[in-house]
C-alpha positions in Angstrom: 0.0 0.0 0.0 1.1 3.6 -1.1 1.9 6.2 1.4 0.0 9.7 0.9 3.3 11.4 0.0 4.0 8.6 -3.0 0.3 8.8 -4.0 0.7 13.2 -3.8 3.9 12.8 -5.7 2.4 10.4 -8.8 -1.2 12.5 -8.8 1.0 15.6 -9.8 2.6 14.3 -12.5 -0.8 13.1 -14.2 -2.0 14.8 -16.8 -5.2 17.6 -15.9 -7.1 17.2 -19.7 -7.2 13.2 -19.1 -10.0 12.3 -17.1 -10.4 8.9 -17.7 -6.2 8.9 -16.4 -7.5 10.6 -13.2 -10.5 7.8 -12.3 -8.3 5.2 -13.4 -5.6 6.9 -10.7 -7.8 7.2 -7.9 -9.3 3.3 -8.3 -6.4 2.1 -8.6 -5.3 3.6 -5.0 -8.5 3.1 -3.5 -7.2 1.0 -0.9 -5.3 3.7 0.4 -7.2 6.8 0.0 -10.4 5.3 1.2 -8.3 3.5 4.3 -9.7 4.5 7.5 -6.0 4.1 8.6 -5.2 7.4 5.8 -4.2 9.9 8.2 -4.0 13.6 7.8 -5.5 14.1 4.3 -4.5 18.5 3.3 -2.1 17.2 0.9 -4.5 15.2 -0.9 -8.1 16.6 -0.9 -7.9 17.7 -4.2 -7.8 13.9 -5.5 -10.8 13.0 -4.2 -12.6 16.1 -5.1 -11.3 16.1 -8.9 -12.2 12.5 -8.9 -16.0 13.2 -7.7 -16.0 16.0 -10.1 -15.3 13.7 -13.3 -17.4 11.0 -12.0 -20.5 13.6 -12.1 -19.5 14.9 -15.5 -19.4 11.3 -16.5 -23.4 10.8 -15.1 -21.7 8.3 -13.3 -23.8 9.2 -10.3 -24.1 5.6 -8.4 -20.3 5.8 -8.3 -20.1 9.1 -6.2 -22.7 8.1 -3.9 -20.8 5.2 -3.0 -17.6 7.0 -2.9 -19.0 10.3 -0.9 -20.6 7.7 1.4 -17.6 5.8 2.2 -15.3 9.1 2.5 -18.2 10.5 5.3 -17.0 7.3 7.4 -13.0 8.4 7.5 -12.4 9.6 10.7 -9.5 12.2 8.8 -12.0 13.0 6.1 -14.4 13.8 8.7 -11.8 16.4 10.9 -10.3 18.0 7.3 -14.1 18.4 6.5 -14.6 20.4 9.8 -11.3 22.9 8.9 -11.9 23.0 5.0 -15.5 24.2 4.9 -15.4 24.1 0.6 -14.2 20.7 1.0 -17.4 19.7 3.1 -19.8 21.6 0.9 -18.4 20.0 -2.2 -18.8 16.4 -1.0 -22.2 17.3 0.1 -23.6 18.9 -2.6 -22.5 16.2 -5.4 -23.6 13.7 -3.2 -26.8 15.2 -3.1 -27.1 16.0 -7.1 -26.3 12.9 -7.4 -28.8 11.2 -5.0 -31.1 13.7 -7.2 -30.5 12.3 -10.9 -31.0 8.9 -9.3 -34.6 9.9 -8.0 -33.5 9.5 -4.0 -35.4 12.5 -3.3 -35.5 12.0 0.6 -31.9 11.5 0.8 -31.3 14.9 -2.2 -33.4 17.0 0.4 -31.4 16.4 3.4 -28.1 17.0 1.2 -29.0 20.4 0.2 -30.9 21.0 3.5 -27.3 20.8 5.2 -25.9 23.1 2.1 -28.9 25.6 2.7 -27.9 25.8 6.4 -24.5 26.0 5.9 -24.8 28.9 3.6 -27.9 30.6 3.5 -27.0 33.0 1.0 -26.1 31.0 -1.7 -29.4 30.7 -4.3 -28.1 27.7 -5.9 -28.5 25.4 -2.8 -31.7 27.0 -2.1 -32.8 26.5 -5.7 -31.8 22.8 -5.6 -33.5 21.9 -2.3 -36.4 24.2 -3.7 -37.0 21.6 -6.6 -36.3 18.5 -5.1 -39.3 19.6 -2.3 -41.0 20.5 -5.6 -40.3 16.9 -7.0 -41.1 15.0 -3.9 -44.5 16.8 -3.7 -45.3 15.9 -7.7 -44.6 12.7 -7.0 -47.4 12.2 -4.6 -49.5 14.3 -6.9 -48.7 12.1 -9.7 -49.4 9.1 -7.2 -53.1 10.8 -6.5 -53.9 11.4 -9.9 -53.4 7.5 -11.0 -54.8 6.4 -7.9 -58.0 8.2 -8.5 -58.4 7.2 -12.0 -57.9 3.6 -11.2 -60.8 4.1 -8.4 -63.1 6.3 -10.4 -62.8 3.3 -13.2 -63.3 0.7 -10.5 -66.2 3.4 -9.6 -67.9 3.4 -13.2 -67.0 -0.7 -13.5 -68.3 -2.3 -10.3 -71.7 -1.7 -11.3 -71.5 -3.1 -14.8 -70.2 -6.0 -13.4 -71.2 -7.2 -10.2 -74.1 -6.8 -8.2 -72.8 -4.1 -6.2 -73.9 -0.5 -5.9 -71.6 2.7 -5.8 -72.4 5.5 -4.4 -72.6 8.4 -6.6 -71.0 10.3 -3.9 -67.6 8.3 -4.0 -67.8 8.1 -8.3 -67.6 11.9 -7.8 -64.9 12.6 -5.2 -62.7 10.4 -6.9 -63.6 12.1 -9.9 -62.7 15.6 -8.1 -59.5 13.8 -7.2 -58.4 13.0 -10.6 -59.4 16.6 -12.2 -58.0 18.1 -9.2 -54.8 16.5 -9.6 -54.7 16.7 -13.3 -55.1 20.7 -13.1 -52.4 20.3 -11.2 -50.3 18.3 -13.4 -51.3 21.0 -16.2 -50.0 24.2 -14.4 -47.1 22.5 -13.5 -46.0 21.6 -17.3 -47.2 25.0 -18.1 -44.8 26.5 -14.8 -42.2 24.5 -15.7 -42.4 25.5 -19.7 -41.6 29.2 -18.9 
């Protein structure tokens, strides 16, 4: 296994253009650089973040999650985090783009949460924790829209078929629920088109 100043020396003389060089670098001493055993990491931070920052401009999102989640588990990680506040924000906030293009939603939220709180003036957190409450809340609309056409079609059904009655009253609330929801769905393409 590498020490940090073998792996600082090598990462210097890689070229800056070649991204594929730089993933290939970092998996290659993985071992090392996700040790828990690494030690003081100052000398090195930049590896990890230029190695998060190809991964998202690769889409390969699955691969920074795991890697951002096993780097919030380092012990050194964690106290270089605490004195290197750009550090911490950019671990958080492409961990939490990246739980966002894989539709974790929850998990996105609480990422840029923690950005919003830990700079309140910056409109690009807020923006992103903006939409991803935004796309949590469509996704339950979109959940009550298909729910309540599947009942108002059970609704209008039933009766055809078995000898059971409906109530009018439930055929129209479930109708209210599916035009509800799809006037929502409508001004939110329309929002969104703008």
């Amino acid at each position: 296994m590498k020490t940090i100043q073998e792996i600082d020396v090598e990462y210097d003389k890689l070229p800056d253009e070649d991204s594929n060089k730089i993933i290939e670098f970092f998996e290659s001493n993985s071992r090392t650089l996700l040790s828990h055993q690494i030690g003081d990491i100052s000398d090195i931070e930049c590896i990890y973040t230029d190695y998060v920052v190809i991964l998202m401009e690769k889409s390969r999102y699955s691969k920074v999650i795991e890697v951002t989640e096993k780097l919030e588990n380092i012990e050194s990680v964690i106290k270089y985090s605490e004195s290197d506040k750009d550090f911490k924000i950019d671990l958080i906030f492409y961990k939490s783009v990246s739980l966002f293009n894989k539709k974790r939603l929850r998990e996105a939220k609480q990422g840029f949460e923690r950005l919003v709180n830990l700079e309140p003036e910056n409109e690009d957190f807020s923006d992103w924790y903006k939409n991803t409450k935004k796309r949590i809340l469509f996704r339950y609309l979109y959940l009550i829209m298909f729910g309540s056409i599947g009942l108002a079609f059970l609704t209008l059904m039933i009766p055809e078929h078995f000898p059971i009655t409906i109530s009018k009253v439930y055929q129209r609330t479930f109708e209210g629920i599916f035009y509800l929801s799809f006037g929502f769905f409508i001004i939110e393409k329309f929002i969104n088109k703008e």
